[in-house]
Structures are given as structure tokens and as C-alpha cells.
N, CA, C and O atoms as a GROMACS GRO file, in nm:
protein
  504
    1UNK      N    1  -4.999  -1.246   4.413
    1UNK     CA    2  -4.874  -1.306   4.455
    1UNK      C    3  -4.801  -1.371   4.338
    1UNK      O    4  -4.680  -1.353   4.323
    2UNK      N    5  -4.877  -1.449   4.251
    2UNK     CA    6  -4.816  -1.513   4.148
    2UNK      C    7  -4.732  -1.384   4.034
    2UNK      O    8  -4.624  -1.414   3.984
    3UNK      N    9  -4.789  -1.264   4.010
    3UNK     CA   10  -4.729  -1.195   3.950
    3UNK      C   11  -4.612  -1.128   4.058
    3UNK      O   12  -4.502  -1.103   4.008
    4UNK      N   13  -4.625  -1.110   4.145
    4UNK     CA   14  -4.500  -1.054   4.194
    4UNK      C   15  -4.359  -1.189   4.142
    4UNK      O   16  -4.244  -1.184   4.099
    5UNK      N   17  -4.442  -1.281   4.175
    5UNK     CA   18  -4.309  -1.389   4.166
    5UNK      C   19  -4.258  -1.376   4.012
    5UNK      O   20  -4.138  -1.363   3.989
    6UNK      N   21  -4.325  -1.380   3.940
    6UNK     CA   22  -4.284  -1.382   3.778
    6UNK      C   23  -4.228  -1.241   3.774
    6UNK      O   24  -4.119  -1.232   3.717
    7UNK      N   25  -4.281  -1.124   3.826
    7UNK     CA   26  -4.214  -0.980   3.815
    7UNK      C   27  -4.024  -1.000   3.894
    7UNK      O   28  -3.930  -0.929   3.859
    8UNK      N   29  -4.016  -1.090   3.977
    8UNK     CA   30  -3.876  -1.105   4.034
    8UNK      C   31  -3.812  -1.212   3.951
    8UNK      O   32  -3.690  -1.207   3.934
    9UNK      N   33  -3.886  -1.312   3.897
    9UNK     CA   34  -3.779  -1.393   3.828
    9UNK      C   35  -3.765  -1.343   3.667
    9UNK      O   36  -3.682  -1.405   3.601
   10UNK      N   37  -3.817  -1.269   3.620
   10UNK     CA   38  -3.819  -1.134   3.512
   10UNK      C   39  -3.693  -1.054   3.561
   10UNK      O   40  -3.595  -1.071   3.490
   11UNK      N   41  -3.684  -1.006   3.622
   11UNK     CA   42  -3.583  -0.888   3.654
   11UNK      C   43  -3.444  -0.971   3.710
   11UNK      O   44  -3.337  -0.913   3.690
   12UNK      N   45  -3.440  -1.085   3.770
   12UNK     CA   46  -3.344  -1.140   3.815
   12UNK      C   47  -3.287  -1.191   3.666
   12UNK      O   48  -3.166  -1.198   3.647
   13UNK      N   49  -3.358  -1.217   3.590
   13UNK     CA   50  -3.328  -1.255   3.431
   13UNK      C   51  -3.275  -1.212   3.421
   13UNK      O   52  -3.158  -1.249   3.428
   14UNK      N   53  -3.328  -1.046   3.385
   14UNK     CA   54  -3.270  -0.929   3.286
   14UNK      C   55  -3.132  -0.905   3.341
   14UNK      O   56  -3.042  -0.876   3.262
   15UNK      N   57  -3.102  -0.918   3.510
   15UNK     CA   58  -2.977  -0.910   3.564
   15UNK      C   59  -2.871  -0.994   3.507
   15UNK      O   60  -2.776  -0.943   3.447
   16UNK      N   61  -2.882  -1.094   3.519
   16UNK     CA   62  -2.812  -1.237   3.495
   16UNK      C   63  -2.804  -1.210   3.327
   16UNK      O   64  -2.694  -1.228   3.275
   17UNK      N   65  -2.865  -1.188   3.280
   17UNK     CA   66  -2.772  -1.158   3.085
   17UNK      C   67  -2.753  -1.022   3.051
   17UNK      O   68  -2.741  -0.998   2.931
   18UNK      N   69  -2.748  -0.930   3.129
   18UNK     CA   70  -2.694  -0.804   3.125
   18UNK      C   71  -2.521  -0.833   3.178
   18UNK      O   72  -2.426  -0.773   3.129
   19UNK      N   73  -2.509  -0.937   3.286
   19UNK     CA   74  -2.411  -0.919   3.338
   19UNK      C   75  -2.290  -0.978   3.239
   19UNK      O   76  -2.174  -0.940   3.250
   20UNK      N   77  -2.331  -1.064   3.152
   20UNK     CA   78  -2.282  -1.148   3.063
   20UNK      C   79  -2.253  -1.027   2.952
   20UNK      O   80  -2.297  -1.063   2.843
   21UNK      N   81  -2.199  -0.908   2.946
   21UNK     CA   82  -2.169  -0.853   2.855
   21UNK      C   83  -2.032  -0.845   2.888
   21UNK      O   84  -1.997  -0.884   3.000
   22UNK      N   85  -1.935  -0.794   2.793
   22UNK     CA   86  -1.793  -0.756   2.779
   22UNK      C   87  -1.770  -0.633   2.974
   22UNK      O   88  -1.838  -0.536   3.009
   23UNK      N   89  -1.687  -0.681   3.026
   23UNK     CA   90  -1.674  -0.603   3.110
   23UNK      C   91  -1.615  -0.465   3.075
   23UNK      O   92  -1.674  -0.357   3.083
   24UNK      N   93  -1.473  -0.490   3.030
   24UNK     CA   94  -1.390  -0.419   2.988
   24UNK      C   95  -1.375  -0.390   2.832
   24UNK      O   96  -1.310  -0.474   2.768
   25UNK      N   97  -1.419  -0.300   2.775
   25UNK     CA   98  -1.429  -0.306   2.626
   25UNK      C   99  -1.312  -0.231   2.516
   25UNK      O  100  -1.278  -0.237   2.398
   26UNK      N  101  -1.268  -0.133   2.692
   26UNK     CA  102  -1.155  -0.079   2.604
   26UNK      C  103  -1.242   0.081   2.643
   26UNK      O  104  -1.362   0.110   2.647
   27UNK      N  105  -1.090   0.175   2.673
   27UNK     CA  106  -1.107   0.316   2.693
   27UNK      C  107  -1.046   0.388   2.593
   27UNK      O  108  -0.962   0.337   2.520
   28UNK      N  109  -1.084   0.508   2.584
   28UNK     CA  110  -1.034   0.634   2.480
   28UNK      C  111  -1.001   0.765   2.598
   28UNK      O  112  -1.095   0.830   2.644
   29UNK      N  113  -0.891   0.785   2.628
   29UNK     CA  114  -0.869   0.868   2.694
   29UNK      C  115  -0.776   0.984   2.610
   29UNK      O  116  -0.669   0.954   2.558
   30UNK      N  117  -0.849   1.154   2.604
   30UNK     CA  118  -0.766   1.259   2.566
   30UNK      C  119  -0.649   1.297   2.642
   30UNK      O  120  -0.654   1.288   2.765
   31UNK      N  121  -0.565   1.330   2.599
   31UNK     CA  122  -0.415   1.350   2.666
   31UNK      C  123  -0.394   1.487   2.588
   31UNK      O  124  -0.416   1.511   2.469
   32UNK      N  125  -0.346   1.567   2.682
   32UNK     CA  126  -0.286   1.675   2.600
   32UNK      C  127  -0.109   1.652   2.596
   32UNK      O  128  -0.059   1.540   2.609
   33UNK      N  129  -0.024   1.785   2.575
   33UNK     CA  130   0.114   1.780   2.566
   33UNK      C  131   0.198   1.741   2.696
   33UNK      O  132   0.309   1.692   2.718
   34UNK      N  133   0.082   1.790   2.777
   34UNK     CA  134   0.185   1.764   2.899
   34UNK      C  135   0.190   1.625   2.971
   34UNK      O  136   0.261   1.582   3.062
   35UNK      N  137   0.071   1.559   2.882
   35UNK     CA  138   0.053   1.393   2.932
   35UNK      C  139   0.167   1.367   2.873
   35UNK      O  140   0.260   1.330   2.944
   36UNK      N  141   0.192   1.384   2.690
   36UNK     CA  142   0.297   1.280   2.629
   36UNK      C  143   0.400   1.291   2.668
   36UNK      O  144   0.482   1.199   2.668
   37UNK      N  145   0.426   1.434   2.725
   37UNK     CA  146   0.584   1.463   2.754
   37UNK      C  147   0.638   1.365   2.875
   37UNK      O  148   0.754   1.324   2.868
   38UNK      N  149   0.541   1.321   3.002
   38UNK     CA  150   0.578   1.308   3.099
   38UNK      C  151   0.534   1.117   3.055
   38UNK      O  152   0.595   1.029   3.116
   39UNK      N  153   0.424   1.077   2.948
   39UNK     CA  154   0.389   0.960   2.959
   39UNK      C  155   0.495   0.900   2.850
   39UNK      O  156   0.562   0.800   2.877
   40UNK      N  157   0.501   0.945   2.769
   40UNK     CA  158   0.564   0.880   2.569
   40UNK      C  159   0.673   0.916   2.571
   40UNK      O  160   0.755   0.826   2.593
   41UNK      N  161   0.726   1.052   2.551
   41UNK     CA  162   0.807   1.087   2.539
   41UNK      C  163   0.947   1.037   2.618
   41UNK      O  164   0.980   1.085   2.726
   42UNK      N  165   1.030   0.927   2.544
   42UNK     CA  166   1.144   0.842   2.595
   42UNK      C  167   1.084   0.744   2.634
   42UNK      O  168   1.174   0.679   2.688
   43UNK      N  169   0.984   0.683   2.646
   43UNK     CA  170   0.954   0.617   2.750
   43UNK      C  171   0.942   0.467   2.617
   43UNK      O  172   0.948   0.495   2.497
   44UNK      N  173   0.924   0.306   2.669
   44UNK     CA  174   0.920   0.194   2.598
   44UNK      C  175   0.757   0.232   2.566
   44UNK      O  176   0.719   0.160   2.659
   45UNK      N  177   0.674   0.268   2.531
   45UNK     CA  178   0.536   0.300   2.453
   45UNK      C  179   0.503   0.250   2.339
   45UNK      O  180   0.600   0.208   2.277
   46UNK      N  181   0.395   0.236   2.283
   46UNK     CA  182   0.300   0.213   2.122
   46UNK      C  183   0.303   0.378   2.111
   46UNK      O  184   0.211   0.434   2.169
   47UNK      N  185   0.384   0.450   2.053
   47UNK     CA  186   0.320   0.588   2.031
   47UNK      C  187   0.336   0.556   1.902
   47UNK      O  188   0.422   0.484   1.850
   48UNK      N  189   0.230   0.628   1.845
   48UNK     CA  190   0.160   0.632   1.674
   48UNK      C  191   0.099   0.715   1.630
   48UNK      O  192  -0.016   0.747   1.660
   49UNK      N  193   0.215   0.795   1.499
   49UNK     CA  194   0.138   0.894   1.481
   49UNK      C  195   0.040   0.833   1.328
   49UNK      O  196   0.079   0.732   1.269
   50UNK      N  197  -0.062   0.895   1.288
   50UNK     CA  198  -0.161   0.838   1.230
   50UNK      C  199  -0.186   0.874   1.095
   50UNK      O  200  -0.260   0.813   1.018
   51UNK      N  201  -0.081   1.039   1.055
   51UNK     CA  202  -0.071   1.088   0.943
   51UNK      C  203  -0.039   0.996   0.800
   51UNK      O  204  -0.045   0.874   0.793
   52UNK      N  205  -0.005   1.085   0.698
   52UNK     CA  206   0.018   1.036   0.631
   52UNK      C  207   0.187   1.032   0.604
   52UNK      O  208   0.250   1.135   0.630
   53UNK      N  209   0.247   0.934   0.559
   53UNK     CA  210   0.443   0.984   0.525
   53UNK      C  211   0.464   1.065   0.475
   53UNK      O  212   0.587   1.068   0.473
   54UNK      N  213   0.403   1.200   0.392
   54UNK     CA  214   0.417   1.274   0.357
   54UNK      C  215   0.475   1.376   0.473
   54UNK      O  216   0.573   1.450   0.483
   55UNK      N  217   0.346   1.337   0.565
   55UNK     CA  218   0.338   1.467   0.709
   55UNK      C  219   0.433   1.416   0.781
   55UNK      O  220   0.516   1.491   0.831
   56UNK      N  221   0.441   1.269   0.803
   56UNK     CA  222   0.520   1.239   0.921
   56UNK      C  223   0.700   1.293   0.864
   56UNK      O  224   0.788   1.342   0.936
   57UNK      N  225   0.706   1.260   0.708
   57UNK     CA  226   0.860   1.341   0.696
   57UNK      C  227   0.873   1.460   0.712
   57UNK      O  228   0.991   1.493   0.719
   58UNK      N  229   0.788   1.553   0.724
   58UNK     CA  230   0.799   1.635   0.763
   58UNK      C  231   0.833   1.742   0.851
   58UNK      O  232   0.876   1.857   0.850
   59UNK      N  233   0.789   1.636   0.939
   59UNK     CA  234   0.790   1.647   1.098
   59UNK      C  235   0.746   1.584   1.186
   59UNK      O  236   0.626   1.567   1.161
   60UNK      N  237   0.775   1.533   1.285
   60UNK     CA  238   0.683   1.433   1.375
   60UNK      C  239   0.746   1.424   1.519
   60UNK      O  240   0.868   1.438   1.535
   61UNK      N  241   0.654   1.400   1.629
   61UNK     CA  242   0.733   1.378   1.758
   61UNK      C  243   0.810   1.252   1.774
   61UNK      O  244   0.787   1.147   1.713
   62UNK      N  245   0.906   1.272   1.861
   62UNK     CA  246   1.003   1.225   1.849
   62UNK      C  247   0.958   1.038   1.956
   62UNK      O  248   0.890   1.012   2.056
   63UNK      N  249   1.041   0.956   1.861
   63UNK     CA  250   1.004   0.840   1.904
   63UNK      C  251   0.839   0.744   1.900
   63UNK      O  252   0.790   0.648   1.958
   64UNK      N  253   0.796   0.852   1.783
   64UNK     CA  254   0.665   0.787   1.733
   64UNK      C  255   0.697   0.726   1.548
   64UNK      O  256   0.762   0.783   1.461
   65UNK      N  257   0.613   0.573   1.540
   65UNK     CA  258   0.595   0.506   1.412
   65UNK      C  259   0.506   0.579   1.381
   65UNK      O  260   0.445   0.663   1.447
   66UNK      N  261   0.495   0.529   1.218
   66UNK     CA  262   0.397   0.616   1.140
   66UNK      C  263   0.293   0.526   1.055
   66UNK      O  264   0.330   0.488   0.944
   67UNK      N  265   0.177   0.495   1.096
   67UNK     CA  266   0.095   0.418   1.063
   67UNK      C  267  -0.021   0.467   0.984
   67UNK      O  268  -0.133   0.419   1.001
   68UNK      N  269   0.004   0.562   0.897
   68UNK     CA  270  -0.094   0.595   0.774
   68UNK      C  271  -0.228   0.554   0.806
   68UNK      O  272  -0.248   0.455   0.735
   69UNK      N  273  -0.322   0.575   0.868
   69UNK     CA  274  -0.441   0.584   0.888
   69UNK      C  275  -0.533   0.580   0.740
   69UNK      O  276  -0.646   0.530   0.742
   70UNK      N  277  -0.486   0.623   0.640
   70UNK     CA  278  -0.515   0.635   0.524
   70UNK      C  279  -0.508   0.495   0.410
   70UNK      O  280  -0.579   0.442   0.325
   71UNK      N  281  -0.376   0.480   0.471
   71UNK     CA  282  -0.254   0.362   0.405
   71UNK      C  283  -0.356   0.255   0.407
   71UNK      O  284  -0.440   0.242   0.496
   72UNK      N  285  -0.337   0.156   0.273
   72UNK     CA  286  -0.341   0.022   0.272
   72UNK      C  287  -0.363  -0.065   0.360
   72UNK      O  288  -0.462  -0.130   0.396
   73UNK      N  289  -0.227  -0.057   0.399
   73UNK     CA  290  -0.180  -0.148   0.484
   73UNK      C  291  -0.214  -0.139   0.680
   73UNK      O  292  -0.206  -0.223   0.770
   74UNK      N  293  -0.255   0.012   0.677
   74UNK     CA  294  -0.288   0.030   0.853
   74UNK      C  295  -0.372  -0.082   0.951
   74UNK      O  296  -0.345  -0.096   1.070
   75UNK      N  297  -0.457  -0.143   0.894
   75UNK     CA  298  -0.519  -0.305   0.943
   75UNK      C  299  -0.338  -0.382   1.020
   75UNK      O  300  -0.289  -0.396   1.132
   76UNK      N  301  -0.300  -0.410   0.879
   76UNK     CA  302  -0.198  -0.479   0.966
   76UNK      C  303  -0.067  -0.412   1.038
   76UNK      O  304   0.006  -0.475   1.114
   77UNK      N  305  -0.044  -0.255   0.996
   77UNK     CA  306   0.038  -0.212   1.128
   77UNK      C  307  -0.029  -0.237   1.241
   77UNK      O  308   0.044  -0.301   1.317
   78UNK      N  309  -0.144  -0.213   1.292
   78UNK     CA  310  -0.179  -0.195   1.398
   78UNK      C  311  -0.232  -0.336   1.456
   78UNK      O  312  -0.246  -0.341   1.578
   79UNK      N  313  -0.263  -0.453   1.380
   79UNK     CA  314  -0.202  -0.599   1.396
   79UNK      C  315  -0.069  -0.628   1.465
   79UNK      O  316  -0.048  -0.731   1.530
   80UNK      N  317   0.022  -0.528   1.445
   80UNK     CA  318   0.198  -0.566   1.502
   80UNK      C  319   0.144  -0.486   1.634
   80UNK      O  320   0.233  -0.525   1.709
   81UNK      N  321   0.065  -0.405   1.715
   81UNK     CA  322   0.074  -0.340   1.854
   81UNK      C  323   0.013  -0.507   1.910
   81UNK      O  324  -0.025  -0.603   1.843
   82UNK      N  325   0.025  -0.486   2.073
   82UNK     CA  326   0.020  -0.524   2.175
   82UNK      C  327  -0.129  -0.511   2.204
   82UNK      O  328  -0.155  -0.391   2.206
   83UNK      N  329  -0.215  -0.570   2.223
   83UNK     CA  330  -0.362  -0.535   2.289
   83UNK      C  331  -0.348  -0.455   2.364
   83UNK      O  332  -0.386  -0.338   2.364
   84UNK      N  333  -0.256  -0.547   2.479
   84UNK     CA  334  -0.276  -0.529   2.674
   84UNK      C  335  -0.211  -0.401   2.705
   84UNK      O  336  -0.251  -0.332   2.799
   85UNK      N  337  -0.096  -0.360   2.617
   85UNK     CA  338  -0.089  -0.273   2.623
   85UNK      C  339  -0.078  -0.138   2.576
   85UNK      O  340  -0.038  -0.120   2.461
   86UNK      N  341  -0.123   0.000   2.682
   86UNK     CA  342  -0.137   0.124   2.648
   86UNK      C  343  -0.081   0.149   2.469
   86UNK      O  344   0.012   0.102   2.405
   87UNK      N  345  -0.174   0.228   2.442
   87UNK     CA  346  -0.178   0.237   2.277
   87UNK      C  347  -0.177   0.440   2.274
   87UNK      O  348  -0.265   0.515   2.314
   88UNK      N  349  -0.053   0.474   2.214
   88UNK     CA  350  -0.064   0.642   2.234
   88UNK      C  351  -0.039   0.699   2.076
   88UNK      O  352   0.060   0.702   2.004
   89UNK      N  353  -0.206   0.748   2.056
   89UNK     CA  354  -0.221   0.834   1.893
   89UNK      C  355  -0.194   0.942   1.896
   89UNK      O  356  -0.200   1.001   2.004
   90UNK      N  357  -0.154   1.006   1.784
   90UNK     CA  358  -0.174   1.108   1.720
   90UNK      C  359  -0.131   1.158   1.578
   90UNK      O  360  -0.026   1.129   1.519
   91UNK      N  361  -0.240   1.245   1.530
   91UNK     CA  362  -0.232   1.294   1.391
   91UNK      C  363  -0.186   1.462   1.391
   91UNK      O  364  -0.095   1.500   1.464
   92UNK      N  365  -0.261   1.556   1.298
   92UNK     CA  366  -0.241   1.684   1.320
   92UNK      C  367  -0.283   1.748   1.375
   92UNK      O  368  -0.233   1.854   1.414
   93UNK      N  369  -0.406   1.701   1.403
   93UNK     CA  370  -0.499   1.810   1.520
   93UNK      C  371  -0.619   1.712   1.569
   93UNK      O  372  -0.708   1.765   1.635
   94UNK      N  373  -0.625   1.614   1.550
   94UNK     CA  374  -0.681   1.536   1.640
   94UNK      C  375  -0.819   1.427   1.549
   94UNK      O  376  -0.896   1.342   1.594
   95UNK      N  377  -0.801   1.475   1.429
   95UNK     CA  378  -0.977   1.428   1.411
   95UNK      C  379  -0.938   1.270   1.366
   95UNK      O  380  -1.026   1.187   1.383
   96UNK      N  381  -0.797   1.221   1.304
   96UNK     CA  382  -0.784   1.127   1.243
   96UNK      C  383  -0.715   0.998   1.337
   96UNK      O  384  -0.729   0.877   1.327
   97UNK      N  385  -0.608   1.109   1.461
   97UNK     CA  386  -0.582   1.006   1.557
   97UNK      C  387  -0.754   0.942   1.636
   97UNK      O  388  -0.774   0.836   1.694
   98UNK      N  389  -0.839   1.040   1.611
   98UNK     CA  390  -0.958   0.972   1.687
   98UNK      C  391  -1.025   0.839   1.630
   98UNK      O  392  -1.054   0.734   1.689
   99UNK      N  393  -1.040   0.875   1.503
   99UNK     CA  394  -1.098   0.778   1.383
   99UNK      C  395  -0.995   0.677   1.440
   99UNK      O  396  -1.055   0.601   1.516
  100UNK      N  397  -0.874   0.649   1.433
  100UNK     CA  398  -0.797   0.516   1.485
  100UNK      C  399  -0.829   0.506   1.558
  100UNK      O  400  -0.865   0.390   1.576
  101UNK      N  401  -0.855   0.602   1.684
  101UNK     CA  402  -0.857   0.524   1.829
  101UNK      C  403  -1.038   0.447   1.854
  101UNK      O  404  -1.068   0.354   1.928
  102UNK      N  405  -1.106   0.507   1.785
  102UNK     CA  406  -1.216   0.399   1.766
  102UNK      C  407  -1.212   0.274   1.686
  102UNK      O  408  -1.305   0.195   1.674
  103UNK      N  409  -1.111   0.268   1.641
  103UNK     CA  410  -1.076   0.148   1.546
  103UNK      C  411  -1.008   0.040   1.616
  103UNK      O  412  -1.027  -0.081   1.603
  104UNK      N  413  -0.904   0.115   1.712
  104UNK     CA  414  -0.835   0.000   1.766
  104UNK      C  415  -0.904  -0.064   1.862
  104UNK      O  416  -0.865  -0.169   1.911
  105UNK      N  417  -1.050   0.013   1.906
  105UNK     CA  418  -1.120   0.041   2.064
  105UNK      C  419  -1.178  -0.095   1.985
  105UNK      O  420  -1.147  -0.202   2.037
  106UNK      N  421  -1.266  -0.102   1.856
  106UNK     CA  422  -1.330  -0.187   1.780
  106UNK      C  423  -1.276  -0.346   1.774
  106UNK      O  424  -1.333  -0.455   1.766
  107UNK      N  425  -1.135  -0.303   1.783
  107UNK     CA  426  -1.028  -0.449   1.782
  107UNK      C  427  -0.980  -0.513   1.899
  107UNK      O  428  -0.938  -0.628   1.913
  108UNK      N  429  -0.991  -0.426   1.976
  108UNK     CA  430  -1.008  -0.505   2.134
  108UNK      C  431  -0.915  -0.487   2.201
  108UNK      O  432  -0.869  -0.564   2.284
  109UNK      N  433  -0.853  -0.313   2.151
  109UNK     CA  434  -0.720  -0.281   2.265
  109UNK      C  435  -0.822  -0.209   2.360
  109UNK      O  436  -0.922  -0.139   2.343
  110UNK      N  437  -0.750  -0.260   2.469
  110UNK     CA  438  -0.835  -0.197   2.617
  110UNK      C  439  -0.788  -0.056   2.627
  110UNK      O  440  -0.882   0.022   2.612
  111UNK      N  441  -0.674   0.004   2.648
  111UNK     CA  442  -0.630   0.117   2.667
  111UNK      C  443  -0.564   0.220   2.534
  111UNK      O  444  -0.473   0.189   2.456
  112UNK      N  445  -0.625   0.319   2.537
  112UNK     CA  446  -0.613   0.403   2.396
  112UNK      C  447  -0.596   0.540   2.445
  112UNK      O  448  -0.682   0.579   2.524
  113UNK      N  449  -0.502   0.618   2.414
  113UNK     CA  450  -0.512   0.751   2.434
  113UNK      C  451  -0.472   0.834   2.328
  113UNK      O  452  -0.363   0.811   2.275
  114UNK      N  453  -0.550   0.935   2.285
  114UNK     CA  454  -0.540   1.031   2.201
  114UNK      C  455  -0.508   1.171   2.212
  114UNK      O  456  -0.590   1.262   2.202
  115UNK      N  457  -0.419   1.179   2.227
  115UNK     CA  458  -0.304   1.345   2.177
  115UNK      C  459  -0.405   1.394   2.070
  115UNK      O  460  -0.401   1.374   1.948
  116UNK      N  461  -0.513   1.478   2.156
  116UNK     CA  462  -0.607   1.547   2.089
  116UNK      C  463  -0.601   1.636   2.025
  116UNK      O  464  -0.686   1.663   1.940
  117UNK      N  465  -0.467   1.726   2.057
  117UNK     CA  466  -0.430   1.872   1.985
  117UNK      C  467  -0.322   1.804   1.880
  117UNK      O  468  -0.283   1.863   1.780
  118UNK      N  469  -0.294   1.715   1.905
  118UNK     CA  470  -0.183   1.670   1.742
  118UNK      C  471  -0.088   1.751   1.766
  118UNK      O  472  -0.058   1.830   1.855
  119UNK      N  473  -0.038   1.708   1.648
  119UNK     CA  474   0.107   1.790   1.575
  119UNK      C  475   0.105   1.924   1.561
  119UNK      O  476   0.200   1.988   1.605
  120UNK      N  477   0.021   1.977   1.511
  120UNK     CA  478   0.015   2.117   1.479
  120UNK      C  479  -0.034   2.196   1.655
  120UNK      O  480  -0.046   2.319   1.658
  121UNK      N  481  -0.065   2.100   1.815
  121UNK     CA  482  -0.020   2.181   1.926
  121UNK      C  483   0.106   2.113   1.946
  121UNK      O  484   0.155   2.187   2.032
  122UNK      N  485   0.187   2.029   1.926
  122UNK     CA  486   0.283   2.018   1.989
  122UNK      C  487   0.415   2.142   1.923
  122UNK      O  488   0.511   2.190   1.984
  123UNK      N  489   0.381   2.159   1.819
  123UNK     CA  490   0.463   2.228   1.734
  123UNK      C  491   0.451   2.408   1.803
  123UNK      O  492   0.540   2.489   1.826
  124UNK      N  493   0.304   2.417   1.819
  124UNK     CA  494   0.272   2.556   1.839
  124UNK      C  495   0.342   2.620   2.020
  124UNK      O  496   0.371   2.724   2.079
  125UNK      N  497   0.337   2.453   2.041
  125UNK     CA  498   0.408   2.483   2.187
  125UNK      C  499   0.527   2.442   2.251
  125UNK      O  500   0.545   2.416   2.370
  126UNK      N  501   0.617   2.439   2.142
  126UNK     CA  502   0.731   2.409   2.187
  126UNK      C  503   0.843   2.518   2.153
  126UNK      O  504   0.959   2.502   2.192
   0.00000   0.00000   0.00000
């Protein structure tokens, strides 16, 4: 009997400081073209593309900043977004908007979505 009791106030433990973790830590959700068109596109958004100014003069979707992922300074562009709200990446094909979106996930924006096909699908499909 005595071990059952220590086996329940053991596990009622492990409950009680498991629960004490971060609830909400922050999501990474993939979006393809037809999300941005209908979510970003015109709309008041964080859209960010992640390239470098080289790429973004080049070409870039329309109504997205350009926050060099590379750059210096990208710590504190992404210091000027909003936590609370929705955060929308993208680079050229996806590998570098991801690298940010684990970065911002790291900094404690809750909502993150990544335009997984990049620039080089929005281009191929328009």
C-alpha cells in the first residue's frame, strides 16, 4: 500500500511540472501560392521576404519588406515585427524563409507561416 501511495504522488508530480511548460510556443505553418494570394496579398500583413537586396531588386512579391536573412542587421528588422501577430516568409524556394521562421519561432512569435515554394513558384506560376 505504501508504494502505491508514493507511485501516485510520483506521477501526480510529474503531472503538475510538465504542466508548467510554455503552452503556446509558437507555430510554423507551410502555405503555398494560393494561401498568399487570398491571405498577404493586399492585405495589412508582416509579409517578409528573406532574400538578399540583390534578389529582392530583382524581383519580389508585391507588398513584401526585405529583411536579408543574411544581413547584419536581420536581429533587429525582425525586432520592428509584432509578436501577436501573424508573421508571412519567404525566400526563393523555401530553405532560407525556413531558417527565419525557426528563428522568429525561437523569439517568441506565436504564428509563422512559410511560402514554401518561394519566389522562384510564385514566378513559375503566374
Amino acid at each position: 500500500m505504501s508504494n502505491l501511495i508514493k507511485l501516485f504522488f510520483l506521477a501526480a508530480g510529474v503531472l503538475w511540472i510538465s504542466s508548467c511548460r510554455p503552452q503556446n510556443e509558437g507555430t510554423i505553418v507551410k502555405i503555398d501560392k494560393a494561401t498568399v494570394e487570398v491571405e498577404v496579398i493586399g492585405k495589412d500583413v508582416q509579409w517578409v521576404d528573406v532574400r538578399t537586396p540583390g534578389e529582392y531588386k530583382d524581383g519580389y512579391i508585391d507588398d513584401a519588406v526585405n529583411f536579408d536573412i543574411k544581413g547584419a542587421d536581420f536581429m533587429e528588422q525582425i525586432n520592428t515585427l509584432d509578436k501577436e501577430k501573424p508573421v508571412y516568409l519567404y525566400c526563393r524556394r523555401g530553405t532560407r524563409s525556413n531558417n527565419a521562421a525557426e528563428i522568429l519561432k525561437s523569439k517568441g512569435f506565436s504564428k509563422i507561416f512559410d511560402y514554401s515554394g518561394g519566389y522562384d513558384d510564385w514566378v513559375a506560376n503566374n
